[in-house]
Backbone as a printed PyTorch tensor [residue, N CA C, xyz], in Angstrom:
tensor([[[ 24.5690,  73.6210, 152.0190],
         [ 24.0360,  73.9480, 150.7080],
         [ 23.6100,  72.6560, 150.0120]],

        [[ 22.2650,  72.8250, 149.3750],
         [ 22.3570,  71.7440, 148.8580],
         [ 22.2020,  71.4020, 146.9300]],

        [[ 23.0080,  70.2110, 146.8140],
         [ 23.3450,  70.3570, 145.2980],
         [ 21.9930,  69.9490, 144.5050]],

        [[ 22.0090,  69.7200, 143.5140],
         [ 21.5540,  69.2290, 142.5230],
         [ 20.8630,  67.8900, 142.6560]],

        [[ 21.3220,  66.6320, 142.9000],
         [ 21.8980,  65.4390, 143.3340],
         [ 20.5160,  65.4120, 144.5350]],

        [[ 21.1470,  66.5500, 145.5740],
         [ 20.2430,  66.2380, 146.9240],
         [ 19.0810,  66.9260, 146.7560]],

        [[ 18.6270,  67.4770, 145.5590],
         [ 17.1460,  67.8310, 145.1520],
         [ 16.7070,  67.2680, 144.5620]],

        [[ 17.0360,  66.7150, 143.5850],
         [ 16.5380,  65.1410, 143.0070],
         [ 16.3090,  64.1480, 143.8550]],

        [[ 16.9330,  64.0210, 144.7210],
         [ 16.7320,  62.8720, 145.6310],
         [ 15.3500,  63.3810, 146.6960]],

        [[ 15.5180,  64.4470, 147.1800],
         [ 14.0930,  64.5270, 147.4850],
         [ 12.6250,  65.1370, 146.9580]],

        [[ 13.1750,  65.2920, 145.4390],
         [ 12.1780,  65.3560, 144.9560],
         [ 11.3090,  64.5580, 144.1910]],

        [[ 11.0520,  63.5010, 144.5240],
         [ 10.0670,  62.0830, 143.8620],
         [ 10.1240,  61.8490, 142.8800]],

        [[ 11.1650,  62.6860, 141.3730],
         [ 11.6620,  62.2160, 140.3690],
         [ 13.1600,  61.8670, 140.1510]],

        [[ 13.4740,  61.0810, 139.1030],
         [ 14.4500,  60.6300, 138.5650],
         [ 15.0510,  62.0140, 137.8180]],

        [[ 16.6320,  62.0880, 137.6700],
         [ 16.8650,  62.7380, 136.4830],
         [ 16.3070,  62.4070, 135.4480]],

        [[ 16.3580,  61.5650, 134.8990],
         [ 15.7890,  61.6400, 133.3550],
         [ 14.6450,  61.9430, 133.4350]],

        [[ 13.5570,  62.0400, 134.3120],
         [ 12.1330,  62.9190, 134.5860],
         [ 12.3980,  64.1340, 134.2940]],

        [[ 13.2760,  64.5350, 135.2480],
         [ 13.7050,  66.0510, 135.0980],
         [ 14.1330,  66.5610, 133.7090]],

        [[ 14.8560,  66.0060, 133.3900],
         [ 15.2270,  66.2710, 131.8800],
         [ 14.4990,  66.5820, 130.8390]],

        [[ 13.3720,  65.0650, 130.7160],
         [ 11.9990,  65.4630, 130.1980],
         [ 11.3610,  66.6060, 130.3740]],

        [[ 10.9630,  67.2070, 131.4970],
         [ 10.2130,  68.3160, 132.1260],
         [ 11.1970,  69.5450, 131.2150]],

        [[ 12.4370,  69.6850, 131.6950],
         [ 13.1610,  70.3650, 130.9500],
         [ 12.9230,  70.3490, 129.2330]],

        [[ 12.8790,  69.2780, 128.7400],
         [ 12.5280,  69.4530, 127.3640],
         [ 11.5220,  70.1420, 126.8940]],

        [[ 10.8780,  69.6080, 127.4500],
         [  9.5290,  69.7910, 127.2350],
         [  9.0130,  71.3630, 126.7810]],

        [[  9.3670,  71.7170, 128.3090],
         [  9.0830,  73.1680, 129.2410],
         [ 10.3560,  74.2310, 128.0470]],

        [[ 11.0390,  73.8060, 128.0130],
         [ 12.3970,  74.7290, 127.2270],
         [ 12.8760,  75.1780, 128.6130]],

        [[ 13.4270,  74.6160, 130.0340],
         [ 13.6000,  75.6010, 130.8480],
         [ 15.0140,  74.7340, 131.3720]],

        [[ 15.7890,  75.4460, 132.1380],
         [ 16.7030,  75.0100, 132.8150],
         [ 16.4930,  73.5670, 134.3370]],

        [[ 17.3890,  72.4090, 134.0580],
         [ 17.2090,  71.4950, 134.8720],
         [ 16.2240,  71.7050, 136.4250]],

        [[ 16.7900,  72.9400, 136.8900],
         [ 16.5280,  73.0160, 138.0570],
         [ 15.3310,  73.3520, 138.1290]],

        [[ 14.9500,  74.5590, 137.0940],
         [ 13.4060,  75.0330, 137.0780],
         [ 12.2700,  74.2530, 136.6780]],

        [[ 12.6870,  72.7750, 135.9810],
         [ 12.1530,  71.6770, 135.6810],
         [ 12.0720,  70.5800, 136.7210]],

        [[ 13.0880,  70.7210, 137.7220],
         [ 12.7660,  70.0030, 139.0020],
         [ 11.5560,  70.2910, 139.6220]],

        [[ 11.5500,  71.7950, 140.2020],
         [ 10.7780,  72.5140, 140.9970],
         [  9.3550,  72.1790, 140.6290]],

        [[  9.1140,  72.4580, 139.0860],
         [  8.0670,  72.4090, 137.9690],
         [  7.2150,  71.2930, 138.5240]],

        [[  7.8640,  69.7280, 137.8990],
         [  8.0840,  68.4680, 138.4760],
         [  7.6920,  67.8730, 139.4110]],

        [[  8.3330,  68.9200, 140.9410],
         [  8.0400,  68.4150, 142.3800],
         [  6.0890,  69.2690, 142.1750]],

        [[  5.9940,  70.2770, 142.0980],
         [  4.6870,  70.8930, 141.3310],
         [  3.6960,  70.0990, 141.3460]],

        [[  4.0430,  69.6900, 140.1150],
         [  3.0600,  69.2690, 139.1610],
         [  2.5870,  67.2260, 140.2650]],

        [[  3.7830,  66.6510, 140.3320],
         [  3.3020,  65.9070, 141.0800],
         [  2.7610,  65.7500, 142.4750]],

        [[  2.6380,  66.9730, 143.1920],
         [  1.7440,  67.0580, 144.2890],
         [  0.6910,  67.0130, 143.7070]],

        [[  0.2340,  67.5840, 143.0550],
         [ -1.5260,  67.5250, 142.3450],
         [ -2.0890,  66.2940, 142.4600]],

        [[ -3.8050,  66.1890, 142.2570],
         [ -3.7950,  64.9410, 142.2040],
         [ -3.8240,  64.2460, 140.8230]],

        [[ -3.1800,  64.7280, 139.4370],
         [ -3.1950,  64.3180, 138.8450],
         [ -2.2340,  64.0690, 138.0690]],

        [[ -1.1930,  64.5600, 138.9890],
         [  0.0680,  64.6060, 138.7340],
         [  0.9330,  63.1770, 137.8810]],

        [[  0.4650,  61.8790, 138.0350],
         [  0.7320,  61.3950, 137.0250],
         [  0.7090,  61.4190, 135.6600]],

        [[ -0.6620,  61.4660, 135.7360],
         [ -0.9240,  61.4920, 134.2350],
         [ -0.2450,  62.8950, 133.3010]],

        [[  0.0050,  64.1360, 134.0530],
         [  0.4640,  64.8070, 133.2930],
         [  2.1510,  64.7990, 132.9840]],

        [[  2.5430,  64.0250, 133.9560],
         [  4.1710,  63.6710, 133.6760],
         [  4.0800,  62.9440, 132.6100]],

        [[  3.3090,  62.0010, 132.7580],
         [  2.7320,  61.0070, 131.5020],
         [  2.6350,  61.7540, 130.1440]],

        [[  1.9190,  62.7660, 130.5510],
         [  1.5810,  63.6090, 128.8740],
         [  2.9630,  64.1770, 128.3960]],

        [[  3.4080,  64.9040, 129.3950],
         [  4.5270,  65.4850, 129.0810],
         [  5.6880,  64.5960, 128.5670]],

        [[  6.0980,  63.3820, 128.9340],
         [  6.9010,  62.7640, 128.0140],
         [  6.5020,  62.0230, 127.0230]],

        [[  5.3110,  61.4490, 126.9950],
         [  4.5270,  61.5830, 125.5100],
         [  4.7060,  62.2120, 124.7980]],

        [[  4.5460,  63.7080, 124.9440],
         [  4.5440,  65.2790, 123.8780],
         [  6.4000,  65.0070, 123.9040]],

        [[  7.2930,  64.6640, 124.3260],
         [  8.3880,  64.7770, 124.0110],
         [  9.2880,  63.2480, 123.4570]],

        [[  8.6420,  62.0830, 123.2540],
         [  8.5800,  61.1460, 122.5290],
         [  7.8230,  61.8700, 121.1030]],

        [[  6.6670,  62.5930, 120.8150],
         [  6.3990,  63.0400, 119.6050],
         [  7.0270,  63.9480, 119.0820]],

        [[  7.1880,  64.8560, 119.7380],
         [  8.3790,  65.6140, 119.1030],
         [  9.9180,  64.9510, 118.6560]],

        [[ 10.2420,  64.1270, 119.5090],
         [ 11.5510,  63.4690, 119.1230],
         [ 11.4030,  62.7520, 117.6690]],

        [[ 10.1470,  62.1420, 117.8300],
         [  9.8360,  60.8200, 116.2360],
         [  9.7700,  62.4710, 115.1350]],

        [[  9.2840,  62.8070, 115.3250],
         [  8.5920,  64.1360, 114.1710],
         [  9.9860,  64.7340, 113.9700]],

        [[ 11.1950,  64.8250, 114.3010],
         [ 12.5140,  65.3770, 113.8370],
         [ 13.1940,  64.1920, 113.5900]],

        [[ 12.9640,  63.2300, 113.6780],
         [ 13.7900,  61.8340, 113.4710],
         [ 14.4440,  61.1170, 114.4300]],

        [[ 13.9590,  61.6750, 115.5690],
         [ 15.7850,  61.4250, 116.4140],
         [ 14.4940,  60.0130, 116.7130]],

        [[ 14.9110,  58.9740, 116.6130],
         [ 14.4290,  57.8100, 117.1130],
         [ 14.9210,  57.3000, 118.2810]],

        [[ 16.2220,  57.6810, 118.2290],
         [ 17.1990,  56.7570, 119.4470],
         [ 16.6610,  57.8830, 120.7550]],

        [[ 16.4430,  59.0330, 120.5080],
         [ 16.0710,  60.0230, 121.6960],
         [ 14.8180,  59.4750, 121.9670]],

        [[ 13.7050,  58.7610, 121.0360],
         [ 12.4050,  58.7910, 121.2260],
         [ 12.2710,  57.6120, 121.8060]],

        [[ 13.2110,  56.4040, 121.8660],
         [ 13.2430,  55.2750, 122.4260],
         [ 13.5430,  55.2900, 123.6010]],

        [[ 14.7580,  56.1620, 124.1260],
         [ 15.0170,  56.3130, 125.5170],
         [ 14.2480,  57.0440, 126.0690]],

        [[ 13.3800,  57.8990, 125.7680],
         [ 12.4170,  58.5670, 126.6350],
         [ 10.9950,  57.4400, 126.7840]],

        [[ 10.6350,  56.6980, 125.7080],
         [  9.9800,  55.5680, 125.7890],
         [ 10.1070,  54.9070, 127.3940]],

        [[ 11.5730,  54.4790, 127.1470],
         [ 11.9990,  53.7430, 128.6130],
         [ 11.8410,  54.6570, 129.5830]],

        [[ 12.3760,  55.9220, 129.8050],
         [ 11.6940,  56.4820, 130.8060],
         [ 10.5940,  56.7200, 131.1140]],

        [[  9.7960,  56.5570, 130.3500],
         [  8.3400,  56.6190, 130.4320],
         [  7.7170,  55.4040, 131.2330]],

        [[  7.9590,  54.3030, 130.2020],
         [  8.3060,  52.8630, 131.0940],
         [  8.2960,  52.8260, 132.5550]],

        [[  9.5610,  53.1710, 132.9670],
         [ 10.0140,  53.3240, 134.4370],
         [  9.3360,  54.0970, 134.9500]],

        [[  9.0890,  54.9940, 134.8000],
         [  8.1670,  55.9390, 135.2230],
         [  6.4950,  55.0400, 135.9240]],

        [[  6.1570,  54.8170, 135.1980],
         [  4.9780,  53.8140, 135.0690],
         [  4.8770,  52.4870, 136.3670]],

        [[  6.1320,  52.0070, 136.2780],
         [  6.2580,  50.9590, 136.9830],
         [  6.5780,  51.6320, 138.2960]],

        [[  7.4580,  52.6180, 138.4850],
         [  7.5800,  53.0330, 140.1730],
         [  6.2370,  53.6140, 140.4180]],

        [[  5.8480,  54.3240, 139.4910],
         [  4.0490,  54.6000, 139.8890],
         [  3.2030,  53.4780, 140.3040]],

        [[  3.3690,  52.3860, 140.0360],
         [  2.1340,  51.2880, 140.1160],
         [  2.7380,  50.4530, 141.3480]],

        [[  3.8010,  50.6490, 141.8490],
         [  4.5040,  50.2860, 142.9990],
         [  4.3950,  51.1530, 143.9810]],

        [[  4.2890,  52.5430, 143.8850],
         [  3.3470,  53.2370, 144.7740],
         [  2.0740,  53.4910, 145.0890]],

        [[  1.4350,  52.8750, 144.2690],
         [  0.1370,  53.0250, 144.3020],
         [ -0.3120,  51.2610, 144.9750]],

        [[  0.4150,  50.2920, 145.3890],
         [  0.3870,  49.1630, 146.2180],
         [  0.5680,  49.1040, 147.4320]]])
């Protein structure tokens, strides 16, 4: 059987990706994995992971939570940089 843990791991995102997706989406971790593994087969699949934690950095600033909107910042960040390391 496999957990949680070993679907993240083969699915080309980070938890905190997943999480995002989850925010985003309003849906449960797992259905935000799946979503996730999805959306990044496409070929444009960056950029919309991209949008999507964008749209959830704006939503975070627009209720106040700053400290939520900073750490998704950094995931965004990271995000960015393992992208441009795959794309070398």
């Amino acid at each position: 059987m496999l957990t949680y843990e070993d679907c993240i791991g083969v699915s080309g995102l980070t938890a905190d990706e997943v999480e995002a997706i989850a925010e985003h989406e309003h849906v449960p971790a797992m259905v935000a994995l799946e979503y996730g593994r999805y959306i990044m087969e496409g070929p444009d699949g960056q950029q919309v992971l991209q949008r999507i934690i964008l749209d959830d950095i704006d939503a975070a600033r627009e209720r106040g939570d700053t400290l939520h909107a900073a750490c998704l910042k950094l995931i965004l960040q990271d995000f960015c940089k393992r992208c441009e390391g795959e794309a070398a």
